[in-house]
C-alpha atoms as an extended CHARMM CRD file, in Angstrom:
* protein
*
       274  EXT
         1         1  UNK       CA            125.9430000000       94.6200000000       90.8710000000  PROA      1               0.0000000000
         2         2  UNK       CA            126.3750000000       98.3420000000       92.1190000000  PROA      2               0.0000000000
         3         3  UNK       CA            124.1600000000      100.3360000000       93.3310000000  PROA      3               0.0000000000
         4         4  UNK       CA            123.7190000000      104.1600000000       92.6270000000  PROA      4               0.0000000000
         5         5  UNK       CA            121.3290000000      106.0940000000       95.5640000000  PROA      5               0.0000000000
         6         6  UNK       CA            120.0390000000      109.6800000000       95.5610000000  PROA      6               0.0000000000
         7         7  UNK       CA            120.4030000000      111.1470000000       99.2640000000  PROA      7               0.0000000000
         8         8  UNK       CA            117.2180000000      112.9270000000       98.8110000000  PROA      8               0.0000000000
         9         9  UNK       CA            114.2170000000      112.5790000000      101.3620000000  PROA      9               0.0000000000
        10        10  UNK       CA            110.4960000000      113.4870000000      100.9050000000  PROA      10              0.0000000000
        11        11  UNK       CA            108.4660000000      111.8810000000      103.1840000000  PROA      11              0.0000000000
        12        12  UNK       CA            105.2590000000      110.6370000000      101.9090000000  PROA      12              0.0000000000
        13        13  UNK       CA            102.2030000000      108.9220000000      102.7070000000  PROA      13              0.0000000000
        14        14  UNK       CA            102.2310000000      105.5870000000      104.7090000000  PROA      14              0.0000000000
        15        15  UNK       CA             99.2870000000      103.7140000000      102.9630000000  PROA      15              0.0000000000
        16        16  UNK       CA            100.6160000000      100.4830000000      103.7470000000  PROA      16              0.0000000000
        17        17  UNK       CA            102.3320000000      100.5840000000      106.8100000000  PROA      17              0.0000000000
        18        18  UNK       CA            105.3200000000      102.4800000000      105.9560000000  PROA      18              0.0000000000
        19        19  UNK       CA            106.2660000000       99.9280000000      102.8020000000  PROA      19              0.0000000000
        20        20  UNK       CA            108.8600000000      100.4900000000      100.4670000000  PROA      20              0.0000000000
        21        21  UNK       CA            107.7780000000      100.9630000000       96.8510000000  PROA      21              0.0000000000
        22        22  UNK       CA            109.6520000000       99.1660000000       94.4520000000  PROA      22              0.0000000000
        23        23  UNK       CA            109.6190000000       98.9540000000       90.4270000000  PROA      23              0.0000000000
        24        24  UNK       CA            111.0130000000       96.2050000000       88.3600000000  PROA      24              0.0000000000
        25        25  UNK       CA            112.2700000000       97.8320000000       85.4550000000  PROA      25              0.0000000000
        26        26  UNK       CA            115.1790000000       95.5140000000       84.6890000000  PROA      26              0.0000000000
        27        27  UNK       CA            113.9080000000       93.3760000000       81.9240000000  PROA      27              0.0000000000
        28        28  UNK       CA            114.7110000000       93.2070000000       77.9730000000  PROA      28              0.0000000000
        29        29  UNK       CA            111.7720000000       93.4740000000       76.3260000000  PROA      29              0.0000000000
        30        30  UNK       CA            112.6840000000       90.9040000000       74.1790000000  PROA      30              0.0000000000
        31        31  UNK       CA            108.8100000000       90.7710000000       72.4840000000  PROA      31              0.0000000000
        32        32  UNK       CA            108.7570000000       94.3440000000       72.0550000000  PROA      32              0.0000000000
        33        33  UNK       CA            112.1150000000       94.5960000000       69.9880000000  PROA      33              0.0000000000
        34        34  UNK       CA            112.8220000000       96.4940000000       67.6780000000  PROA      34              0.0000000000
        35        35  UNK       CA            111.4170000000       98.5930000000       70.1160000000  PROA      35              0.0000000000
        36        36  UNK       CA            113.6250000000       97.9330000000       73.1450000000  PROA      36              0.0000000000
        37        37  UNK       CA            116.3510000000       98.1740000000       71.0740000000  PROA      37              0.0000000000
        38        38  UNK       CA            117.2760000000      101.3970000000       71.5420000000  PROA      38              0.0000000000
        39        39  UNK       CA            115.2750000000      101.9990000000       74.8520000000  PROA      39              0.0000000000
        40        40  UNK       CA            114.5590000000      100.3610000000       77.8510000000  PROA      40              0.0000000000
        41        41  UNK       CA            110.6590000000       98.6810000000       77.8510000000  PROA      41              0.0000000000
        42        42  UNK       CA            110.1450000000      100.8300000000       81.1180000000  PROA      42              0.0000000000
        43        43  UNK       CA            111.0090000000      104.2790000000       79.1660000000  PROA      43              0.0000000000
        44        44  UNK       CA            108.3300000000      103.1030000000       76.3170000000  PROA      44              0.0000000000
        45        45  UNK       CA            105.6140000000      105.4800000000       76.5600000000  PROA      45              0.0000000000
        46        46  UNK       CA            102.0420000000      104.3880000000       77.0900000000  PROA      46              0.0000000000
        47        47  UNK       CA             99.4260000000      107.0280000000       76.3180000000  PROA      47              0.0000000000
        48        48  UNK       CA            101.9380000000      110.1370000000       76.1400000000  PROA      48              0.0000000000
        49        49  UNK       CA            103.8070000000      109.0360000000       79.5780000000  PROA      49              0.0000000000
        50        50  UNK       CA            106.5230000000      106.9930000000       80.4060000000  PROA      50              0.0000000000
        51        51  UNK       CA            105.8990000000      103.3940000000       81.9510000000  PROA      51              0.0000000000
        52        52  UNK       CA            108.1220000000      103.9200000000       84.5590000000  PROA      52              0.0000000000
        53        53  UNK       CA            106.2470000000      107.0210000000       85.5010000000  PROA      53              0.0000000000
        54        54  UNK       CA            102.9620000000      105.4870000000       85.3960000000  PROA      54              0.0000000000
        55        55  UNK       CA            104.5490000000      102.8870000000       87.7770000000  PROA      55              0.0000000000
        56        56  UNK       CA            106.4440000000      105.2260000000       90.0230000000  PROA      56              0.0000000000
        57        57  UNK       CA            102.9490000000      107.4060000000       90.5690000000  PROA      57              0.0000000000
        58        58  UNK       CA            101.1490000000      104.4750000000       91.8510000000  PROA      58              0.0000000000
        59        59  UNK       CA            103.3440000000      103.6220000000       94.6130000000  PROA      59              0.0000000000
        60        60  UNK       CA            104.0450000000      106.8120000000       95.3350000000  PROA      60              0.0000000000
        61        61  UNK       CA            100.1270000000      107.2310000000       96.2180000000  PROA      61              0.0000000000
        62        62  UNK       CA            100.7680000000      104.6360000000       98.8260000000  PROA      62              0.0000000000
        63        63  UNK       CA            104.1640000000      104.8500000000      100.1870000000  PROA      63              0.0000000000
        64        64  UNK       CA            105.3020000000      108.5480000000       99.7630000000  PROA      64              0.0000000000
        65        65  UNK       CA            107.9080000000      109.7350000000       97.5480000000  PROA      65              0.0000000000
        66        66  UNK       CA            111.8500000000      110.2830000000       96.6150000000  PROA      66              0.0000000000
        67        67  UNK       CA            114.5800000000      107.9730000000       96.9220000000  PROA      67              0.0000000000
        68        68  UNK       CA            113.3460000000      106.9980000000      100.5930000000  PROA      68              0.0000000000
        69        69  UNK       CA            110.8210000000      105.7940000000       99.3460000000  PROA      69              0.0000000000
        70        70  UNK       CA            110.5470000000      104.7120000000       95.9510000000  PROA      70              0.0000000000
        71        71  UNK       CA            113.4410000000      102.0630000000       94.2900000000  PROA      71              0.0000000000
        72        72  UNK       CA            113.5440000000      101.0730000000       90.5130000000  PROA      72              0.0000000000
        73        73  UNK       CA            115.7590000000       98.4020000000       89.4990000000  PROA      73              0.0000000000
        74        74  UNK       CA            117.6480000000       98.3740000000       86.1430000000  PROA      74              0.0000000000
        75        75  UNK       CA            119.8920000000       96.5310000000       84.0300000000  PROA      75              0.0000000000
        76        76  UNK       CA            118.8160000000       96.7940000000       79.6840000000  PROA      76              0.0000000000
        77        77  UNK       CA            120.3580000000      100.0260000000       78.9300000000  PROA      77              0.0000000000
        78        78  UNK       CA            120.0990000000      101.1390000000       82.3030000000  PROA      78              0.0000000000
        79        79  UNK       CA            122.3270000000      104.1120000000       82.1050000000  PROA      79              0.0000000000
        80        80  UNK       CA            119.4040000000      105.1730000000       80.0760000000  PROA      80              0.0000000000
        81        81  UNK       CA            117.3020000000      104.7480000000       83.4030000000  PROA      81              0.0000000000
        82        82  UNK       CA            119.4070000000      106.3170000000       85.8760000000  PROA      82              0.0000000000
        83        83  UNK       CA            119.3740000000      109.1770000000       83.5650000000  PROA      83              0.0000000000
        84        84  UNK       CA            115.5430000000      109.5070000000       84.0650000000  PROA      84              0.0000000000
        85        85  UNK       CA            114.8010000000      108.1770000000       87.3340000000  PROA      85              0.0000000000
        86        86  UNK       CA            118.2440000000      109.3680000000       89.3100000000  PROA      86              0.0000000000
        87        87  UNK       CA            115.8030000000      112.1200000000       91.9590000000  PROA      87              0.0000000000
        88        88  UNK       CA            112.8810000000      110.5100000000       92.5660000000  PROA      88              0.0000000000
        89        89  UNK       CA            113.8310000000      106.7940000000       93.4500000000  PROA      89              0.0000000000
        90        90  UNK       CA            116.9800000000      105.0860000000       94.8680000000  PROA      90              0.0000000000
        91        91  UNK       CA            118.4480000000      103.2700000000       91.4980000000  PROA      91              0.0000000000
        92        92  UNK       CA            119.6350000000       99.5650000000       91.8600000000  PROA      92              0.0000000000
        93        93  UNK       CA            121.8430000000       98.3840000000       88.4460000000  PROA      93              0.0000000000
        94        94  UNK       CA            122.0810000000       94.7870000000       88.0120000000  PROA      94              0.0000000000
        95        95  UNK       CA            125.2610000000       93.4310000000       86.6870000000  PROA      95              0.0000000000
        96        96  UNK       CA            126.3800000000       91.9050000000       84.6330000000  PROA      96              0.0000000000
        97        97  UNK       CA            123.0370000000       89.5990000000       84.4920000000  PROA      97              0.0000000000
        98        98  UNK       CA            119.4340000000       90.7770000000       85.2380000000  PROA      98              0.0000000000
        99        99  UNK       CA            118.1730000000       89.2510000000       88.6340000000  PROA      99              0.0000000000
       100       100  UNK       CA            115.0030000000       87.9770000000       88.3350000000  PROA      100             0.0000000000
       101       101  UNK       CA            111.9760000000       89.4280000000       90.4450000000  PROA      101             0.0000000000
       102       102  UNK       CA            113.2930000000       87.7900000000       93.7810000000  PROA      102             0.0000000000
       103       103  UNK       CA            116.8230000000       88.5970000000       93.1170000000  PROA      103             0.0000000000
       104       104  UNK       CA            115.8900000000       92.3250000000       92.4430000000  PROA      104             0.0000000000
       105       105  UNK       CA            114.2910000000       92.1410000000       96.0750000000  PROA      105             0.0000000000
       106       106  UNK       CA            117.7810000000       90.6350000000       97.6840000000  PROA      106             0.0000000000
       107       107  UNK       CA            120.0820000000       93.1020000000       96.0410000000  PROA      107             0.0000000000
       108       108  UNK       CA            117.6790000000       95.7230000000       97.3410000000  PROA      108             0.0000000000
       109       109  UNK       CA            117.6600000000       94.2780000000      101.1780000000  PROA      109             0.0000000000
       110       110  UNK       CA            120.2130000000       96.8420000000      102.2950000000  PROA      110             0.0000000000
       111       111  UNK       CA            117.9190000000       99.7310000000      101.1130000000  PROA      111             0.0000000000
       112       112  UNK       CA            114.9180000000       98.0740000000      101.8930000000  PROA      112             0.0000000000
       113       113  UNK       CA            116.1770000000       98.2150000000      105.7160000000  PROA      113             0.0000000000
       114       114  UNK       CA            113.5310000000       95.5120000000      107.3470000000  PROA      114             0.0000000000
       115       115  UNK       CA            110.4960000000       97.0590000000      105.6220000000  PROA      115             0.0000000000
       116       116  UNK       CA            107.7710000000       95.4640000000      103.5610000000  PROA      116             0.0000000000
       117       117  UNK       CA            107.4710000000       95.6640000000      100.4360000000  PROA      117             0.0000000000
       118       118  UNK       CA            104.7620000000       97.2560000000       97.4960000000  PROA      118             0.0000000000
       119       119  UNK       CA            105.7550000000       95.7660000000       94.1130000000  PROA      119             0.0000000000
       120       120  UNK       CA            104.9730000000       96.6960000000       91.0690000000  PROA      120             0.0000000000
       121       121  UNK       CA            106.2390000000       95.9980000000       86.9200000000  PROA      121             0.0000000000
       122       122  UNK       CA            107.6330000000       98.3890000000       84.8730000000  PROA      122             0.0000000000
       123       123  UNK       CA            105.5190000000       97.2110000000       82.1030000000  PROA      123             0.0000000000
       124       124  UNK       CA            102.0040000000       96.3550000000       83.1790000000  PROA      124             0.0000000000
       125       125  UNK       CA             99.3840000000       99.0450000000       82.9450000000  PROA      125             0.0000000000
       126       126  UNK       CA             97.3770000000       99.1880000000       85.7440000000  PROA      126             0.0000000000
       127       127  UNK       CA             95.3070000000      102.7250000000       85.6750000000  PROA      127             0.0000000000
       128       128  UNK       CA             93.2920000000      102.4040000000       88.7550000000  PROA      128             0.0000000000
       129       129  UNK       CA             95.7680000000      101.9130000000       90.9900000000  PROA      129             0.0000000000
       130       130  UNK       CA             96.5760000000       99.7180000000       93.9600000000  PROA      130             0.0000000000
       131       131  UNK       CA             94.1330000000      101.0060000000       96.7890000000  PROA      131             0.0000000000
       132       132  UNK       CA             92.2790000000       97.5150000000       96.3400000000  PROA      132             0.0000000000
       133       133  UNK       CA             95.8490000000       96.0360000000       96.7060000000  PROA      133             0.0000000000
       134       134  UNK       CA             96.8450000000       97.2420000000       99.8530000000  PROA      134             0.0000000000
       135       135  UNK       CA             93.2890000000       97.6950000000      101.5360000000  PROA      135             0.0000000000
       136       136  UNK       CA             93.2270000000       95.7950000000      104.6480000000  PROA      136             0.0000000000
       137       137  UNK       CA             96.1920000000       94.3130000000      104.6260000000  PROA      137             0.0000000000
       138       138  UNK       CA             97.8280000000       93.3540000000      107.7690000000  PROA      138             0.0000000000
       139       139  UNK       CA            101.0350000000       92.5930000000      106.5070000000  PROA      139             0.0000000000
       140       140  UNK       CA            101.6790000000       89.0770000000      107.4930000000  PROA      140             0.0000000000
       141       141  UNK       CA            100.9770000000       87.2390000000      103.6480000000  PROA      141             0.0000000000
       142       142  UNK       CA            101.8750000000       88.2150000000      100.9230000000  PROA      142             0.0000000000
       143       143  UNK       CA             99.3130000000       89.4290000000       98.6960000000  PROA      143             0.0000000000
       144       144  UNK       CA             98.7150000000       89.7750000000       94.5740000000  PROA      144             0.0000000000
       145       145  UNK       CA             96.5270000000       92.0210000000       92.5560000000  PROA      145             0.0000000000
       146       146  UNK       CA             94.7340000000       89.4620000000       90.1720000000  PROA      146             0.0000000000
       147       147  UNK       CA             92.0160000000       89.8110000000       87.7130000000  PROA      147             0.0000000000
       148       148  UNK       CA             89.9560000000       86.8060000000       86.8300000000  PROA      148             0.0000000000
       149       149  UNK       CA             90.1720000000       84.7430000000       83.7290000000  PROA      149             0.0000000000
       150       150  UNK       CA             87.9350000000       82.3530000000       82.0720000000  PROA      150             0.0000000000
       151       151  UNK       CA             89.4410000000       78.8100000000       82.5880000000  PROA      151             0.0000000000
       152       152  UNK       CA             86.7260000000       76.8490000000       80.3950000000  PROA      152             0.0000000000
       153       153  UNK       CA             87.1210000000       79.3340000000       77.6100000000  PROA      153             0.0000000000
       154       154  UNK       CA             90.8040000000       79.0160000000       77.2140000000  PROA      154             0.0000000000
       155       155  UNK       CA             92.6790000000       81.7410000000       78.8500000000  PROA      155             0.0000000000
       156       156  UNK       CA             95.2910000000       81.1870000000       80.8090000000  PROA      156             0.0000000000
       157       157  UNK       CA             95.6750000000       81.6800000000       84.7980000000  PROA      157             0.0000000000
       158       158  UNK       CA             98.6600000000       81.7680000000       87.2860000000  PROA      158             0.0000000000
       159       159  UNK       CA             96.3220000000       80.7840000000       89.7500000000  PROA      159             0.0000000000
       160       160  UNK       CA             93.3690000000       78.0250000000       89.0810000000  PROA      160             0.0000000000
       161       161  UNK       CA             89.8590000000       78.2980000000       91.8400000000  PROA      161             0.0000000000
       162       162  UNK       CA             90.2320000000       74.8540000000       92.3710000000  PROA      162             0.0000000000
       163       163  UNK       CA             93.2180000000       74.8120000000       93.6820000000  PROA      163             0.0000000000
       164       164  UNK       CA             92.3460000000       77.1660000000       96.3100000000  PROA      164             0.0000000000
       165       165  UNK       CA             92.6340000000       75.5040000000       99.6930000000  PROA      165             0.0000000000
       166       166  UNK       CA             90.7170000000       76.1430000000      102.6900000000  PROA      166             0.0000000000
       167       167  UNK       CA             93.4550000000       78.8300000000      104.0840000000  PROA      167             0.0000000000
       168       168  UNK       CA             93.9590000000       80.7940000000      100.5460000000  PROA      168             0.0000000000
       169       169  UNK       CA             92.0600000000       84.0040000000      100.2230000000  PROA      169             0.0000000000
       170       170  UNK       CA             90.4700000000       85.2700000000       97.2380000000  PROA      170             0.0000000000
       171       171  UNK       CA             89.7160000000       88.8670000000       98.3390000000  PROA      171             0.0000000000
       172       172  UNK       CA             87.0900000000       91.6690000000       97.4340000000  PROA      172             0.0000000000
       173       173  UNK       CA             87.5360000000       95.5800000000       97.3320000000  PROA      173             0.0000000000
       174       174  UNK       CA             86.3490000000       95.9090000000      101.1120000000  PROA      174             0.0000000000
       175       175  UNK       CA             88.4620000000       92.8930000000      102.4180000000  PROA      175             0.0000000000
       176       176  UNK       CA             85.2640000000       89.8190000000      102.2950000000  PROA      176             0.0000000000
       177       177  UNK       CA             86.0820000000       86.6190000000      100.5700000000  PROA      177             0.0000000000
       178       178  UNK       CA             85.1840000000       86.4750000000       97.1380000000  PROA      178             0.0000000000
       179       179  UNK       CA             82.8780000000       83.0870000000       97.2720000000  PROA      179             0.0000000000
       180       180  UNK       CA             82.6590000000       83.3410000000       93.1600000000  PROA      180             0.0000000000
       181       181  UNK       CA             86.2620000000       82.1010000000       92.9230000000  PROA      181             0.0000000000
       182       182  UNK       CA             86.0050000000       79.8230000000       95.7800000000  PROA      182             0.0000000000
       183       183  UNK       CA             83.0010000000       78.2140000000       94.7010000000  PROA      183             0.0000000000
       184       184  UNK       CA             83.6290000000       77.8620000000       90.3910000000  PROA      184             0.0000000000
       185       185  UNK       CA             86.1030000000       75.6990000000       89.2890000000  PROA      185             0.0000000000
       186       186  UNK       CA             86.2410000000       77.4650000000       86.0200000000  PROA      186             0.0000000000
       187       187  UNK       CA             87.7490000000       80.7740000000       87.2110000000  PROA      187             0.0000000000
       188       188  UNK       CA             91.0620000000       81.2170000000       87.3020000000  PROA      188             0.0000000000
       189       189  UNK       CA             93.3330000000       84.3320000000       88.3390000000  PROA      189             0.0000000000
       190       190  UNK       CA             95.7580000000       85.7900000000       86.2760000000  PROA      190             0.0000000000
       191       191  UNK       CA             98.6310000000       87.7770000000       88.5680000000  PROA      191             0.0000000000
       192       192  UNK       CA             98.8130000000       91.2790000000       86.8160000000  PROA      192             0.0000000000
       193       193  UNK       CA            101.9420000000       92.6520000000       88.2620000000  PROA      193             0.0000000000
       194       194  UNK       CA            101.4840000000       94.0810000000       91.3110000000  PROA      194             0.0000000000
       195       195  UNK       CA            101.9240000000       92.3090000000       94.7480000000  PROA      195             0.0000000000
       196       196  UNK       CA            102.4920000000       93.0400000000       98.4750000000  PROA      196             0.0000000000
       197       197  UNK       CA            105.6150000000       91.3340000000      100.2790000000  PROA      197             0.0000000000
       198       198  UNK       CA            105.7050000000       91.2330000000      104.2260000000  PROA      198             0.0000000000
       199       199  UNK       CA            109.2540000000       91.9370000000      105.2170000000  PROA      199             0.0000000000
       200       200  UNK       CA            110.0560000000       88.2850000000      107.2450000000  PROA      200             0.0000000000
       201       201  UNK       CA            109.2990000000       87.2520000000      103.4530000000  PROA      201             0.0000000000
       202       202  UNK       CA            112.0700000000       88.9460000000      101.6890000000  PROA      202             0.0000000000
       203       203  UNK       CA            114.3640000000       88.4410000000      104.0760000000  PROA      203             0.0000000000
       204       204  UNK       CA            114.0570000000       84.3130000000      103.6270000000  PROA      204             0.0000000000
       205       205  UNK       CA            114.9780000000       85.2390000000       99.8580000000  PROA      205             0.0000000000
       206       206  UNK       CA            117.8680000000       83.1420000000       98.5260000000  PROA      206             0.0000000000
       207       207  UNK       CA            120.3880000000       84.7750000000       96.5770000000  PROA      207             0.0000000000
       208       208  UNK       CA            121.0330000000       84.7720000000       92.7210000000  PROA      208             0.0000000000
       209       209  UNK       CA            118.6810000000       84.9500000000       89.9330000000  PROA      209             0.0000000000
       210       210  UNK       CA            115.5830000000       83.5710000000       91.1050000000  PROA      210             0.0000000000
       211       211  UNK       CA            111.4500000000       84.2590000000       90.4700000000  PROA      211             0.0000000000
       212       212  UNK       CA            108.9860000000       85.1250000000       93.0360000000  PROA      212             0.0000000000
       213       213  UNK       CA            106.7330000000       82.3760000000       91.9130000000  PROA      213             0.0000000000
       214       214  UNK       CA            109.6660000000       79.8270000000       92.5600000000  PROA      214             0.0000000000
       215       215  UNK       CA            111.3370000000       80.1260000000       95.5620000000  PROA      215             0.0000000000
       216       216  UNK       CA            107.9780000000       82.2080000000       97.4780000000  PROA      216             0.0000000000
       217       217  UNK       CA            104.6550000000       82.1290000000       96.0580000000  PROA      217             0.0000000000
       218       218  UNK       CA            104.3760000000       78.0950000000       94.9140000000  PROA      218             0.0000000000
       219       219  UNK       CA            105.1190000000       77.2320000000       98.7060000000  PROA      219             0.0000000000
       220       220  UNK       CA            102.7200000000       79.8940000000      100.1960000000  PROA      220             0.0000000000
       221       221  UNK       CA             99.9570000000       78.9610000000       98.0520000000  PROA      221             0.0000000000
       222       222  UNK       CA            100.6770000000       75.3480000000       98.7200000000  PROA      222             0.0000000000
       223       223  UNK       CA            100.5110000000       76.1600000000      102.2470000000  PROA      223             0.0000000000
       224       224  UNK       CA             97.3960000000       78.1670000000      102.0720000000  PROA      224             0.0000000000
       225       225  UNK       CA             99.1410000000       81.8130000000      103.0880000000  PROA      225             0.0000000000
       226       226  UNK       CA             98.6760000000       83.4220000000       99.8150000000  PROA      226             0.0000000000
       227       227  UNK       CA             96.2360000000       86.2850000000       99.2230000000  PROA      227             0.0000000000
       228       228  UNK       CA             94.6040000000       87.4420000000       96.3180000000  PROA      228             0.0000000000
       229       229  UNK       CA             93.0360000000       91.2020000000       96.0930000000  PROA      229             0.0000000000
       230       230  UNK       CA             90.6490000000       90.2560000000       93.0690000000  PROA      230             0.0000000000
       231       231  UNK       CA             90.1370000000       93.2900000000       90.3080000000  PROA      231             0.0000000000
       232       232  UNK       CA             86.5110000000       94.3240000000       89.0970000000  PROA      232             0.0000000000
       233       233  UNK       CA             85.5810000000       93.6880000000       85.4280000000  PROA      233             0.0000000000
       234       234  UNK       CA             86.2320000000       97.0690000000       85.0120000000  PROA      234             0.0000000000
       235       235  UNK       CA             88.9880000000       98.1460000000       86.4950000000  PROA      235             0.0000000000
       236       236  UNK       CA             92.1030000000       97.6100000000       83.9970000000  PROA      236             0.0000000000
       237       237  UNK       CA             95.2560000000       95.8360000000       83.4180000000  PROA      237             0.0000000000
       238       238  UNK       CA             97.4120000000       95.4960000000       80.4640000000  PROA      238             0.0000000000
       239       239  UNK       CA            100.9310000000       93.3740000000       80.9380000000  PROA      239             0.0000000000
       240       240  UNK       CA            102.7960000000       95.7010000000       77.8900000000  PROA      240             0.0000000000
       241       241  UNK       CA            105.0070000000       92.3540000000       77.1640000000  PROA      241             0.0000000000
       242       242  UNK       CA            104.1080000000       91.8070000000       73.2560000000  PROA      242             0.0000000000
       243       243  UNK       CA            103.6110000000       94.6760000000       70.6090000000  PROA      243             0.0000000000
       244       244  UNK       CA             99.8730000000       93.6050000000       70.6310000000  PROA      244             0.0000000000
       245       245  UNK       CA             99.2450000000       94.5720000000       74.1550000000  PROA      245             0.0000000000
       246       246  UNK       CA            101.0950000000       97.5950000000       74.1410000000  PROA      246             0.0000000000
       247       247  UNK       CA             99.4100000000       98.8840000000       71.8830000000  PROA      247             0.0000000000
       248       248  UNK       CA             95.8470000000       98.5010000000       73.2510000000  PROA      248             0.0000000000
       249       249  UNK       CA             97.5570000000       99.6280000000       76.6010000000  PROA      249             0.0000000000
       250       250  UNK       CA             98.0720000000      103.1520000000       74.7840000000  PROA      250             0.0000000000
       251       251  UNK       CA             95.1190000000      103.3080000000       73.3820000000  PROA      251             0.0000000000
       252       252  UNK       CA             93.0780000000      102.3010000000       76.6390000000  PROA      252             0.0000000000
       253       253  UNK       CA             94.8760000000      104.8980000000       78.0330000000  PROA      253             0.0000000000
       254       254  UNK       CA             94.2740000000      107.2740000000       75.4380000000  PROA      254             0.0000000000
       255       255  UNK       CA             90.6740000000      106.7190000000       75.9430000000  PROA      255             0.0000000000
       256       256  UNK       CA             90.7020000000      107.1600000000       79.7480000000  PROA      256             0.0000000000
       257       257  UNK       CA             92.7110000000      110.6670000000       79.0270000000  PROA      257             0.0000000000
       258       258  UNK       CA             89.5390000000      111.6320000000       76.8320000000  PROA      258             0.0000000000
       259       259  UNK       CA             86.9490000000      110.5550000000       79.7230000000  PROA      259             0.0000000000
       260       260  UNK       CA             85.9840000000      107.2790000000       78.4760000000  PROA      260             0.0000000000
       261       261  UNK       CA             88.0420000000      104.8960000000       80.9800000000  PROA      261             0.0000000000
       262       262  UNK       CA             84.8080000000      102.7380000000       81.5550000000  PROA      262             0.0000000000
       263       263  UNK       CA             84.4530000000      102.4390000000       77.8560000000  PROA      263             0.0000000000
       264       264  UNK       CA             88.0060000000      101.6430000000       77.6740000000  PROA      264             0.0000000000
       265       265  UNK       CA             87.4350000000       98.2020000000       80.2890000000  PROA      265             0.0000000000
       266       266  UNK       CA             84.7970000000       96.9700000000       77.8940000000  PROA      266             0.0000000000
       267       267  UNK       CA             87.2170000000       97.3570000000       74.9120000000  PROA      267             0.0000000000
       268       268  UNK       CA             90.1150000000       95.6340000000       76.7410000000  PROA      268             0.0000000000
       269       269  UNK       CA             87.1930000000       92.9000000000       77.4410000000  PROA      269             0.0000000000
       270       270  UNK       CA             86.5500000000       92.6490000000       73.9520000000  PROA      270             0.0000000000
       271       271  UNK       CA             89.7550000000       92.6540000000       73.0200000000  PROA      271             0.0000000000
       272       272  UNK       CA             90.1880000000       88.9320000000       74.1630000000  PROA      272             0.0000000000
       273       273  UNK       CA             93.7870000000       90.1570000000       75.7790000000  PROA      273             0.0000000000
       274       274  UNK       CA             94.6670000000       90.0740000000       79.5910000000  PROA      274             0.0000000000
């Protein structure tokens, strides 16, 4: 594992407490091949602009900008990331294995420098930004952007109501619990790939290739110290995994570019896809 900085400094906005913005950019893209092939998933563009940049923009909102600032990790074809990011965020290349979301975080600790941490995928479309993310937070949990799923109807969450305990937050825009998930036991949340770390949590990290959900989230759930900012029906968020979803993640954006972005949640809605 090496790591390749840019010196540069541009101080930025401290929306969260003077966090440190970081990308996860590292992954195949297996379900997007041929695709990934030739080019990283985060370089894959998603109505006309680079995932990466969409990515980059909306942490830069929140925690400034430049290699200070702003990290992106890398390993598929990174060269082909360095190449594009190398100027606007410090560059960590993971080698000769991929790290896994936690392990990015642990290879990044030296960088990171004691601070917390805004996270964000590569790959998951996520238009309207992380304001509802990071408003209110007092940086002591750890805290993930969800949007809720319908449990009786099939679809799949990361996160089921009823297994809320009393401690667990399910949060609101303005910061109030958000009694509909605490009360039905057939909403679920679905983690959409963008969380907030407090720094005493990344530093417990263990080495090696390792998840978030594993060796962090499970235990603070289970412990009642996990927070969830909950998304609006129409706000938007697209994981750009599969061929399917990337492709109604361009054209959502697309739409939004032409002045239709609430038109553009009800057709994700429709759509039956997270």
């Amino acid at each position: 594992m090496r790591h390749r900085p840019d010196r540069t400094v541009v101080h930025g906005a401290a929306g969260t407490g003077g966090a440190a913005g970081v990308v996860l950019a590292a992954g195949a893209g297996t379900r997007l091949r041929p695709l990934t092939c030739y080019r990283p998933k985060a370089l894959c563009p998603v109505g006309g602009r680079l995932l990466v940049d969409h990515a980059l923009d909306r942490l830069a909102a929140l925690c400034g900008t430049g290699p200070d600032h702003l990290a992106v990790n890398a390993h598929h074809l990174a060269d082909q990331v360095i190449g594009h990011c190398t100027g606007r965020a410090f560059i960590s290349v993971e080698e000769p294995k991929a790290l896994g979301t936690a392990g990015a975080l642990v290879a990044l600790r030296p960088w990171l420098a004691g601070r917390d941490v805004l996270l964000t995928n590569a790959d998951a479309y996520l238009p309207d930004g992380l304001s509802r993310l990071a408003a209110g937070w007092d940086g002591e949990r750890c805290r993930l952007l969800c949007r809720r799923v319908d449990v009786a109807a099939g679809e799949k969450a990361d996160f089921h109501s009823a297994a809320l305990t009393d401690d667990s937050a399910a949060l609101t825009d303005d910061g109030r619990p958000d009694d509909d998930v605490g009360r039905r036991t057939d909403i679920g949340l679905r983690y959409v790939g963008a969380c907030l770390l407090p720094a005493g949590a990344v530093a417990t990290l263990p080495a090696g290739v390792a998840g978030l959900y594993e060796v962090l989230w499970r235990a603070e759930h289970e412990a009642g110290r996990l927070e969830f900012a909950v998304m609006t029906a129409d706000e938007v968020a697209v994981d750009c995994g599969t061929p399917d979803d990337y492709l109604l993640a361009d054209r959502l954006a697309r739409a939004r570019a032409r002045g239709r972005g609430r038109s553009a949640a009800t057709a994700q809605r429709r759509s039956g896809l997270p």
